[in-house]
C-alpha positions in Angstrom: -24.0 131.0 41.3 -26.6 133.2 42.3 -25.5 136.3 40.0 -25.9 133.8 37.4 -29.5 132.2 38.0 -30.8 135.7 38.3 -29.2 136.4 34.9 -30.8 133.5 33.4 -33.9 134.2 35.2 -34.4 137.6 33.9 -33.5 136.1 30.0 -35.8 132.9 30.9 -38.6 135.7 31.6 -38.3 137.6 28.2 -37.7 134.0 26.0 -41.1 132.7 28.2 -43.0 136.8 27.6 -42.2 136.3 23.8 -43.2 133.2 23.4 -46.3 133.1 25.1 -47.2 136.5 23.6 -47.0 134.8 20.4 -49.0 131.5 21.3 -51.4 134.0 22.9 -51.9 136.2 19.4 -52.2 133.4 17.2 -54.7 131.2 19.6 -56.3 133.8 21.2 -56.8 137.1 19.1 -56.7 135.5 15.8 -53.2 137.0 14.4 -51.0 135.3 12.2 -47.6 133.7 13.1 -44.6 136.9 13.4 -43.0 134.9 10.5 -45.9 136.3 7.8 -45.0 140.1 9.1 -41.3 139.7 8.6 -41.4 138.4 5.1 -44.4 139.6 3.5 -46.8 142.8 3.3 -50.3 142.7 4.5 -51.9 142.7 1.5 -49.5 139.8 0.6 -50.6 137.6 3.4 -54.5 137.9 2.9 -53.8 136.6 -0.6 -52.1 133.2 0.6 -54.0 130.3 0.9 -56.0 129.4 4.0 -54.4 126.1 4.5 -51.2 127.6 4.4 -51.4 130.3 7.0 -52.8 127.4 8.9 -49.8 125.3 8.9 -47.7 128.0 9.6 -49.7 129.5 12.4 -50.0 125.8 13.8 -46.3 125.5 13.8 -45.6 129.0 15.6 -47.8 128.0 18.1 -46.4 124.7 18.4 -43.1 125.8 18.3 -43.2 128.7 21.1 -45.4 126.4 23.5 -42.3 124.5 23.0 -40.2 127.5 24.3 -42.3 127.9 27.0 -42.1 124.2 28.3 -38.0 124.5 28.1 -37.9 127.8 29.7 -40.3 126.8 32.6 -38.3 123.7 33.5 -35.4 125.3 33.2 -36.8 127.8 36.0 -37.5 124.8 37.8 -34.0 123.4 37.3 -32.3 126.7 38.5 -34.7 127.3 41.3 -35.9 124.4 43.1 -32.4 121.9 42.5 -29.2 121.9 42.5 -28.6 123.6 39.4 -24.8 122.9 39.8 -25.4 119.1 39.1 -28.0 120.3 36.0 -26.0 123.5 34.3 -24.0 121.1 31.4 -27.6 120.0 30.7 -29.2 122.9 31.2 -26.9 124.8 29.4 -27.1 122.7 26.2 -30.5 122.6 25.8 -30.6 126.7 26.1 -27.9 126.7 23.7 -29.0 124.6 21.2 -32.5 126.6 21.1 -30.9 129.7 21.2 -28.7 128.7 18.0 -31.8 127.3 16.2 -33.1 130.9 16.7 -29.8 132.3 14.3 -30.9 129.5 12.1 -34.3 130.1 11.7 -33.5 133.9 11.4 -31.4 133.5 8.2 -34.3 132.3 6.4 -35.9 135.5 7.4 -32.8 137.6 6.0 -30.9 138.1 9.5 -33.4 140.3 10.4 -33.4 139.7 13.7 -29.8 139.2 14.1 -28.6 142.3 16.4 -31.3 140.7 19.0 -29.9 137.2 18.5 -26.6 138.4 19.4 -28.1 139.9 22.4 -30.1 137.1 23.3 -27.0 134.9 23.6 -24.7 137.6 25.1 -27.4 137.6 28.1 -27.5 133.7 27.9 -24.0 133.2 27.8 -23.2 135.2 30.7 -26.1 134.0 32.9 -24.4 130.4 32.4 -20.4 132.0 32.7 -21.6 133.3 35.9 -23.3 130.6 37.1 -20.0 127.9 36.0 -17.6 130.4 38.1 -20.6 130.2 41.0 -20.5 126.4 40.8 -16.5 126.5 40.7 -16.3 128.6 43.9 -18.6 126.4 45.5 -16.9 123.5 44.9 -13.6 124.9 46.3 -15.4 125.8 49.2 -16.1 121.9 50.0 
C-alpha cells in the first residue's frame, strides 16, 4: 500500500501545484484563466468583453480551488486514515475529476490530451498499487 500512496502523493502534488498556480495567476497577478491562451490569441482576448473574461476567470478560480480542496483531503485520507477502508471512495472521486479533465479538454481541441493520458496513467497506478497493498494486507490478517 505504501508504493501506492506515495504514487498518488507525488500526482496529488502536481494536480494541487497546477491548480493553485492557476488560482494564484488569476487572483493574485492579474492573468487570465489558461482556457483564453489555449483558444484564442492575445490580441483576441483584449478585445472580449470585460464581463466575459470575468466569468470565466471566476470559474477557473472556482474550479481549481475546487481541485485543491479534493486533492488536500485526499492527502488527508491517504495519510492520516486508513486509506484501505477509503480507496473505493477515494478512488472515484479522483477518477471522476480526472475524466472531467478529458472532457473539458475536448472543448479545447484535445490539446491537452497526451498529458491527460499521463495524468491518469500516474493516477491509475497509484490506486492499482495501493488495491494490491490493501489485498496483501488483508491476507495478512
Amino acid at each position: 500500500m505504501r508504493a501506492g500512496r506515495i504514487v498518488l502523493t507525488i500526482w496529488l502534488g502536481f494536480q494541487v501545484a497546477l491548480a493553485a498556480g492557476i488560482v494564484v495567476a488569476i487572483t493574485l497577478c492579474d492573468r487570465h484563466a489558461p482556457a483564453f491562451s489555449i483558444l484564442f490569441e492575445p490580441r483576441e482576448v483584449g478585445a472580449l468583453a470585460p464581463r466575459v473574461l470575468a466569468t470565466v476567470d471566476g470559474l477557473a478560480i472556482l474550479a481549481n480551488a475546487l481541485v485543491v480542496a479534493l486533492c488536500a483531503l485526499a492527502l488527508y485520507l491517504i495519510w492520516t486514515r486508513r486509506p484501505a477502508r477509503d480507496l473505493g471512495a477515494l478512488a472515484a472521486a479522483l477518477a471522476f475529476v480526472q475524466a472531467m479533465g478529458f472532457a473539458s479538454d475536448r472543448v479545447f481541441d484535445d490539446r491537452d490530451l497526451v498529458a491527460n493520458l499521463i495524468s491518469s496513467a500516474i493516477l491509475g497506478a497509484g490506486v492499482l498499487l495501493s488495491w494490491r497493498g490493501r489485498a496483501r494486507s488483508l491476507r495478512d490478517i
